[in-house]
C-alpha positions in Angstrom: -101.0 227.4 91.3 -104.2 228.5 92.1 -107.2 226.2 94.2 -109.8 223.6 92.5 -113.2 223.8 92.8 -114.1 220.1 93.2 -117.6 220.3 91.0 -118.3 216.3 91.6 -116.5 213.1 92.9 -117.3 209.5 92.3 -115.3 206.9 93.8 -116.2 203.0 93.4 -113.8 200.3 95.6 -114.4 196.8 96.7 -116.6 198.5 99.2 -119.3 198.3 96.3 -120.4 200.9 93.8 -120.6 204.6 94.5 -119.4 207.2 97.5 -122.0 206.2 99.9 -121.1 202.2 100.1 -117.6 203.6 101.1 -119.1 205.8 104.0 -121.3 202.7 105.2 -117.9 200.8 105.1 -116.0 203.7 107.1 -118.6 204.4 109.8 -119.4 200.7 110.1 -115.4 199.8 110.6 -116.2 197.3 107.9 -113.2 195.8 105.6 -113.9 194.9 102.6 -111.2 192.6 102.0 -111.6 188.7 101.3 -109.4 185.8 100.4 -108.1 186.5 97.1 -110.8 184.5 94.3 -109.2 186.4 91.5 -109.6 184.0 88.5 -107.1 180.7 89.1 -104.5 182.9 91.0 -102.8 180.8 93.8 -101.5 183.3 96.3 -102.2 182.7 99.8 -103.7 186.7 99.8 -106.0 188.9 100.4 -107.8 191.5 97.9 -110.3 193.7 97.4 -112.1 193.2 94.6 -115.0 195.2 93.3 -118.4 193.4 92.7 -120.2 193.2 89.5 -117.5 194.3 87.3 -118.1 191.1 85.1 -121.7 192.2 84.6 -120.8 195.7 83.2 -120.9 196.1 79.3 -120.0 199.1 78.0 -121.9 201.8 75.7 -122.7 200.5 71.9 -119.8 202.0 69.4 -117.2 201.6 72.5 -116.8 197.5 72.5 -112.8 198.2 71.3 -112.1 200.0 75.0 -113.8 196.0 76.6 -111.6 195.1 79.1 -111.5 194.9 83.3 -110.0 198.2 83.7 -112.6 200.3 81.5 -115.3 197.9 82.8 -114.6 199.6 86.2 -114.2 203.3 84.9 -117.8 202.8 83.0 -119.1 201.6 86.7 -118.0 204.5 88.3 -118.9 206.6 85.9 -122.3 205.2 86.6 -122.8 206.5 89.7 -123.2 210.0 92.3 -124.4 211.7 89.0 -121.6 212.0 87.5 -122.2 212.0 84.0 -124.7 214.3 84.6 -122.3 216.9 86.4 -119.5 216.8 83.5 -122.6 217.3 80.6 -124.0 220.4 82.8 -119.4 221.3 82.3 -120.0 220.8 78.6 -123.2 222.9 78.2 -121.0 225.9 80.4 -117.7 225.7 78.6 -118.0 223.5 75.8 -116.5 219.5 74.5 -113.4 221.3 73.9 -112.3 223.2 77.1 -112.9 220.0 79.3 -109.6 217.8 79.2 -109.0 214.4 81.0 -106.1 212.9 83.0 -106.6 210.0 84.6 -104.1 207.5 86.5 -103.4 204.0 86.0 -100.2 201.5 86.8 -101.2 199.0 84.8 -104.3 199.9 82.6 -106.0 197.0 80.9 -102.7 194.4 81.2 -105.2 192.0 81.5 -106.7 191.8 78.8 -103.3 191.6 76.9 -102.2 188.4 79.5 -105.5 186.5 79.1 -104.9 187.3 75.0 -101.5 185.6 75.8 -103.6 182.2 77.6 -105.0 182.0 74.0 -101.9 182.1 71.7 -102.0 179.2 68.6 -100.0 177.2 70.0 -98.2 176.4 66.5 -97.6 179.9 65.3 -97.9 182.0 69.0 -100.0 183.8 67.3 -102.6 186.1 69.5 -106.1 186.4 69.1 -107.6 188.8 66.9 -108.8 191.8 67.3 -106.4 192.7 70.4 -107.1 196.5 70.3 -104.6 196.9 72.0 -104.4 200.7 72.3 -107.8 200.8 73.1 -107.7 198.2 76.4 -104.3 197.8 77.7 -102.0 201.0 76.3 -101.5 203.3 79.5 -103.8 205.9 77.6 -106.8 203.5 77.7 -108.6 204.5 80.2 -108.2 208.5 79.5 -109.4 207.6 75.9 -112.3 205.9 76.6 -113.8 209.0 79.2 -113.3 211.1 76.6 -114.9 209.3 74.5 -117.6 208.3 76.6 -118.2 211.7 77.8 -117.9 213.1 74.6 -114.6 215.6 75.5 -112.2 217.5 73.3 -110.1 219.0 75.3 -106.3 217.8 76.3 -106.3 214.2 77.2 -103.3 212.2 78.4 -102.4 209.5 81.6 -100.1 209.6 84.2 -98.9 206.2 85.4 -96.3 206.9 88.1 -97.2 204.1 90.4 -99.2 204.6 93.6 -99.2 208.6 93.2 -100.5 208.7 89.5 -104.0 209.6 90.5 -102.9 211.9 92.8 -100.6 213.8 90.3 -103.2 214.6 87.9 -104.7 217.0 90.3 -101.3 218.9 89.6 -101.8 218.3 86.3 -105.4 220.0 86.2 -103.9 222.9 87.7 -101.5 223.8 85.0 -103.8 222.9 82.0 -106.3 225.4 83.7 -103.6 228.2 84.4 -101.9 227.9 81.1 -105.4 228.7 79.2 -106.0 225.1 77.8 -108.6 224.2 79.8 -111.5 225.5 81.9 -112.3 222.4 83.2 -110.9 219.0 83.7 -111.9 215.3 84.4 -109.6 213.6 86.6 -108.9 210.6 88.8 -107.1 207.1 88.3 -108.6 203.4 87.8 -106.5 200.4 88.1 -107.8 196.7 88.3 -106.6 193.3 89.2 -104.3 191.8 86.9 -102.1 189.0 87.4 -98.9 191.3 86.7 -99.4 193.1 90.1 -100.5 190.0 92.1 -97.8 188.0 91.3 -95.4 190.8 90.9 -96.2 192.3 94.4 -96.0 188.6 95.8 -92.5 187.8 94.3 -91.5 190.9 96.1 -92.9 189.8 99.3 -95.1 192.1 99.9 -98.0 190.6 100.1 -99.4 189.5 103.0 -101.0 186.4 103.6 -104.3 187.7 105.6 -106.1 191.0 105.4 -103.6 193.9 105.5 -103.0 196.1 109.1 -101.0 199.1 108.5 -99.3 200.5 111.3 -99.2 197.5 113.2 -96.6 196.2 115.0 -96.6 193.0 113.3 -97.5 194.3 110.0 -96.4 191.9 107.2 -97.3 193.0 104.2 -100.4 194.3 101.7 -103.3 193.7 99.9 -103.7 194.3 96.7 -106.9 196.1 95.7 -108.6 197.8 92.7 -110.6 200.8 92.5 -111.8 203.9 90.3 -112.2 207.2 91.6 -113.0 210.9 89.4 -113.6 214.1 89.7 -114.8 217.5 87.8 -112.5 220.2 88.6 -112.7 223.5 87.8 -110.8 227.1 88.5 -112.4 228.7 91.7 -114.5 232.0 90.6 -115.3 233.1 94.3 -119.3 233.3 93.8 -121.7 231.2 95.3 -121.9 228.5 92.8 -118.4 227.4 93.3 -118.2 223.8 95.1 -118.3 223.3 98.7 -115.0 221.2 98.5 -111.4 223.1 97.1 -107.9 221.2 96.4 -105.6 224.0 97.9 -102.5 222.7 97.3 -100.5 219.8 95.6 -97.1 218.2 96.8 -94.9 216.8 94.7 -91.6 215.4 95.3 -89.3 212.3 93.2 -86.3 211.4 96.0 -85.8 208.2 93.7 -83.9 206.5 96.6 -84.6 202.8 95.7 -86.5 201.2 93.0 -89.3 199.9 95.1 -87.8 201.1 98.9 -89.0 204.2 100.2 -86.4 206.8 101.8 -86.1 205.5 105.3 -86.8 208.5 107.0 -89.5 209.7 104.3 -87.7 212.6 102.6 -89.0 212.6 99.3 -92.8 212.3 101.8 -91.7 214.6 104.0 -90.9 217.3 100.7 -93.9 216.7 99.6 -96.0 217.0 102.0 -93.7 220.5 103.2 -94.7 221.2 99.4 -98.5 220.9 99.5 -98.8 222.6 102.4 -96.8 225.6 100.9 -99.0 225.7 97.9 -102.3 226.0 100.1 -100.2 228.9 101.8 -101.4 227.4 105.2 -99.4 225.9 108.2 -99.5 222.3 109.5 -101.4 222.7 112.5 -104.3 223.4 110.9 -105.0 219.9 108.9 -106.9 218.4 111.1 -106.8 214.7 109.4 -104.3 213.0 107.3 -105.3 210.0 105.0 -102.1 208.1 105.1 -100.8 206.0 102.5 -100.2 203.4 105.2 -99.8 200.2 102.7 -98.8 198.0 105.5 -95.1 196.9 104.6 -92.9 197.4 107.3 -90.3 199.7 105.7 -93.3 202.1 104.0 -95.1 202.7 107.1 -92.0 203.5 109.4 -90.8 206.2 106.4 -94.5 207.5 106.7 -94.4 208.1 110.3 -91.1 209.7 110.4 -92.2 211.9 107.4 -95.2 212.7 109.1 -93.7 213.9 112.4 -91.2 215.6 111.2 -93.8 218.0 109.3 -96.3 217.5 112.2 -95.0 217.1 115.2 -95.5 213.8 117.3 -99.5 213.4 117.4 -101.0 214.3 114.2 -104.3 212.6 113.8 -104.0 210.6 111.2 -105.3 206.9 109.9 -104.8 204.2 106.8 -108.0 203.0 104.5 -106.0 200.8 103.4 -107.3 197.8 105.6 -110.9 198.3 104.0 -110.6 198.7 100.1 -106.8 197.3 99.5 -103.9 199.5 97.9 -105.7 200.4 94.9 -102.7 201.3 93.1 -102.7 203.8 90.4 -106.3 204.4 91.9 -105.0 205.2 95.7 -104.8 209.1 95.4 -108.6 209.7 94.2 -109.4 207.0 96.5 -107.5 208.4 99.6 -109.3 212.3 98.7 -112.6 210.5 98.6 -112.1 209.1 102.3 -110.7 212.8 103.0 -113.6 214.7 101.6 -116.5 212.0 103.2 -114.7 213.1 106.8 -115.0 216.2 106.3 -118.6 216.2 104.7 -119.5 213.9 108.0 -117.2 215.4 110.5 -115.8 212.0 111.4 -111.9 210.5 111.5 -112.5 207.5 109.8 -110.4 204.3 111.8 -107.1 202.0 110.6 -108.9 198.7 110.0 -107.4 195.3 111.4 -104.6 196.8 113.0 -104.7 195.1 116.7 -101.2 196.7 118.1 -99.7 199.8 117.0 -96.3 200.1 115.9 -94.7 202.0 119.7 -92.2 203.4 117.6 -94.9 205.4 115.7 -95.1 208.9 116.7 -98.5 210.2 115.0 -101.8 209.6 116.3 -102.7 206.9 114.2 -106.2 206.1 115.1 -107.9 202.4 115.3 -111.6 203.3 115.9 -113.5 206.2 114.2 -113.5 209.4 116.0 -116.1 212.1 116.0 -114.9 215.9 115.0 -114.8 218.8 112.8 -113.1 218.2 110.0 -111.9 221.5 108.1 -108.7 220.1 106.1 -107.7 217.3 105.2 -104.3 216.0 103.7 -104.2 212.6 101.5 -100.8 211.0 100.6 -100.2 208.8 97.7 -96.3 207.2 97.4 -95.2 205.5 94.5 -92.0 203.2 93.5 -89.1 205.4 92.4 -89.9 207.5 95.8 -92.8 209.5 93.0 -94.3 211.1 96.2 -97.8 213.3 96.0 -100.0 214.6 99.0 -102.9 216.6 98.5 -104.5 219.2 100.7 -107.8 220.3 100.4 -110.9 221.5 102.4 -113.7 223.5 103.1 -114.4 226.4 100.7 -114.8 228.5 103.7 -111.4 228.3 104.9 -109.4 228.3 101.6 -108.3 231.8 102.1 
């Protein structure tokens, strides 16, 4: 498949609103994860949560798409001038030749279990209007960008777990090879809910302080929320094409365990094999790897072996994971957004409150920010089901 042109990014995480609070939080070494306050949840946890979601009201004639999730696609969409970027899209190729895929696990849920807090509690009836299609239906969130973009072109989700919004760069690729598209919005938004909080807890994977991937004494994550998107179109080769290319995308399903990874990381280690093969470039020349480093014991250790067994023992490498939360359906824009700020800044960005590496880790995970050249960067996103996805992308200069 051929390159992207990344034409804008926006990414908004419980480091705050737009790309530059996450580089503040990066270069600071600052977590942004706090006891979880979500609603009445009682889970001795921590989160990320994004501020000022409850503020945000959407556009007049888009009330039916209210609910948490969209909240936090319409405050992304707010900022880095993003809007802006996909209108200049529309004015080049028209309404029609833009599509949108965007990734979610759980979309608007919420709104569907705080309908369920308000049954009658005679009939069970719910409240009225639900819209249900509109807030928590898996296509919510693509509907209401193209909507509030005002798009025409082919618009769907992808919800497979953690690597849904890494996917859809895949999916951009064929929609703008096949004809259908010449440009296409994509990127994944998933919010607290009390399905994954509870669900991830009853699982025991939550941990009950801030999260430290890679540590020897790693216990468990923390759940986060986040919204990440970006404009991508088909590299032309002239000097307007975007500073920033997605070379290659990995994909890989091992489908080992429902929820348990491969325990030596095949379905990662295919995938990552697989994006590199796609960028048509070997593996000592990514100088960075954004790791999906969720901090469960069994995750991290298939990462590692994965990772090594494409790399070689000492790849540079680090987790984000310990500042914003696993962001869920949201982690693959989020872990290309880290990518693309380290390689805009020419800096490896640190694994956050991780006090002891694991020894049995191989890679060069790294604890403290380190400065260097950044040229190419790979970003993994893993989902249940062993869905695996890395992406590879870089400097324009050195796509070829």
């Amino acid at each position: 498949m051929p390159p992207l042109a990344l034409r804008a990014w926006t990414v908004t995480t419980a480091a705050g609103a737009g790309r530059q609070a996450l580089l503040d939080h990066l270069r600071d070494g600052r977590s942004a994860l706090a006891p979880c306050d979500f609603l009445d949840v009682e889970l001795d946890t921590w989160i990320g949560r994004v501020p000022g979601i409850e503020a945000v009201r959407l556009p007049a004639g888009l009330s039916d798409y209210d609910c948490r999730n969209n909240r936090l696609a319409e405050l992304a969409l707010q900022q880095d001038g993003f809007t802006e970027a996909v209108a200049a899209a529309i004015r080049r190729h028209g309404a029609g030749r833009i599509g949108v895929v965007i990734g979610t696990s759980t979309s608007g849920i919420l709104h569907t279990e705080l309908a369920f807090r308000e049954r009658d509690s005679d009939t069970g009836a719910l409240p009225t209007p639900l819209h249900y299609v509109t807030t928590h239906e898996l296509s919510s969130a693509p509907r209401y960008l193209r909507d509030r973009l005002g798009l025409g072109g082919p618009m769907y989700a992808i919800s497979t777990a953690c690597s849904s919004s890494g996917k859809v760069f895949a999916s951009a690729q064929r929609l703008i090879a096949a004809g259908l598209c010449d440009a296409v919005v994509v990127g994944g938004v998933d919010s607290l809910c009390l399905t994954t909080l509870y669900g991830f807890a009853s699982l025991e994977l939550t941990s009950p302080g801030p999260c430290r991937p890679g540590d020897v004494e790693r216990d468990g994550i923390s759940i986060g929320e986040g919204a990440g998107f970006a404009l991508v179109e088909a590299v032309h080769g002239d000097e307007h094409d975007a500073f920033i290319r997605v070379m290659g995308v990995g994909e890989s399903v091992d489908a080992h365990h429902m929820s348990s990874p491969h325990p030596e990381g095949a379905g990662a280690e295919l995938a990552m094999r697989r994006a590199l093969a796609a960028g048509d470039v070997t593996a000592d020349s990514v100088d960075y790897v954004n790791l999906h480093g969720t901090a469960s014991r069994v995750n991290d250790a298939a990462e590692d072996r994965a990772l090594t067994a494409v790399f070689g023992p000492g790849q540079a490498c680090s987790s984000t994971k310990g500042l914003t939360g696993h962001t869920l359906g949201a982690a693959g824009i989020t872990g290309l957004a880290v990518g693309v700020l380290a390689i805009e800044h020419d800096f490896l960005p640190g694994t956050l409150n991780t006090r002891q590496l694991d020894p049995a880790f191989r890679a060069d995970q790294l604890l403290e920010n380190r400065p260097a050249p950044v040229r190419r960067v790979l970003a993994n996103s893993f989902g249940f089901g062993g869905n695996n996805c890395s992406l590879l992308f870089g400097r324009a200069e050195d796509e070829s």
